[in-house]
C-alpha positions in Angstrom: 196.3 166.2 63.9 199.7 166.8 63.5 201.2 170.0 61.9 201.7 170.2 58.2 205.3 169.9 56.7 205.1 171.0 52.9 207.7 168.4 51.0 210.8 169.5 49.7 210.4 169.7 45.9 212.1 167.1 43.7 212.8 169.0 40.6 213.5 172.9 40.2 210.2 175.0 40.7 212.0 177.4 38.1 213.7 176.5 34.8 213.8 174.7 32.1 214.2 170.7 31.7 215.4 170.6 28.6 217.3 173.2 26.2 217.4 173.4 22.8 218.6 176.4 20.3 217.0 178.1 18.1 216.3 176.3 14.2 214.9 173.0 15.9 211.8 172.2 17.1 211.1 169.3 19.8 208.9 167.2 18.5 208.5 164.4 21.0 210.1 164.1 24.8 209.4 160.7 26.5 210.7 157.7 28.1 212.1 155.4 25.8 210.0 152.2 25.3 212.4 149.1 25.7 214.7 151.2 27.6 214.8 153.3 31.5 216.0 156.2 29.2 214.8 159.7 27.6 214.2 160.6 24.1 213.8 163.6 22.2 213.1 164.0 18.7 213.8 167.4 16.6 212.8 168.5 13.9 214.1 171.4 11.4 211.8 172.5 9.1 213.7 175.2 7.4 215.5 175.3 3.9 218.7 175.5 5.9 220.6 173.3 7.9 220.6 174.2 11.6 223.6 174.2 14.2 221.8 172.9 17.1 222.8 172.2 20.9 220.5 170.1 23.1 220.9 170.1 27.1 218.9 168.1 29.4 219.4 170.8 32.3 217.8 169.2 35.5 219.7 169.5 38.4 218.8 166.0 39.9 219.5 164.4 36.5 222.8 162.9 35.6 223.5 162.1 32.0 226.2 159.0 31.0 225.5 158.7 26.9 223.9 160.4 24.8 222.6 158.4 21.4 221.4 159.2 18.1 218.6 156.6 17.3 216.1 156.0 14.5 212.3 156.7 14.5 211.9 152.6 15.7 214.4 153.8 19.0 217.1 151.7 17.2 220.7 153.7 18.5 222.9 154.1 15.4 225.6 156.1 16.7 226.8 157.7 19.7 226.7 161.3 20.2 228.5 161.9 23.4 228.7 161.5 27.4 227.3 164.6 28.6 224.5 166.8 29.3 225.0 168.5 26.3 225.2 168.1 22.5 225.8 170.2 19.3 225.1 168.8 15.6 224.1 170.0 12.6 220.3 169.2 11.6 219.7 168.9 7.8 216.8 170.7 6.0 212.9 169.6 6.9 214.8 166.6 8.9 214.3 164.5 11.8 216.4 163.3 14.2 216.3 161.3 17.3 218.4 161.7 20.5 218.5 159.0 23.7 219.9 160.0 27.0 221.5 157.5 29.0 220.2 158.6 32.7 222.1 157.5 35.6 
């Protein structure tokens, strides 16, 4: 038999995927259904609104748009073109994020 070569890994064995401050919680993180993207929905279920940033940190993963959407994955407006987003999340509210994934 020949010898064993272990793989390189394809993501990080350390870290974190995704980053998200503190006041939100993620509520869902999967594949978009009619779409090759990623969603992420938050949730703040304080009395306050929240000042939240959201970073998709994977090395090997290269964001082009980032979209808010509703609950049905419809986008309504876009949020920006990086990584990384800040908005402010109203009180016991929901919202739903798309990355655009190159």
């Amino acid at each position: 038999l020949p010898e064993y070569i272990k793989p390189e890994p394809v993501i990080a064995e350390k870290g974190s995927f995704l980053e998200v401050s503190r006041g939100a919680f993620v509520t869902c993180f999967k594949k978009t259904l009619s779409r090759d993207t990623l969603t992420v929905r938050l949730l703040n279920n304080s009395d306050d609104a929240k000042n939240v940033k959201v970073s998709l940190t994977a090395p090997s993963v290269r964001v082009s748009a980032v979209y808010e959407m509703t609950l049905e994955e419809k986008r309504t407006a876009k949020l920006g073109d990086s990584s990384s987003v800040e908005f402010t999340l109203a009180p016991h509210k929901l919202k739903t994020l798309e990355f655009v994934t190159e």
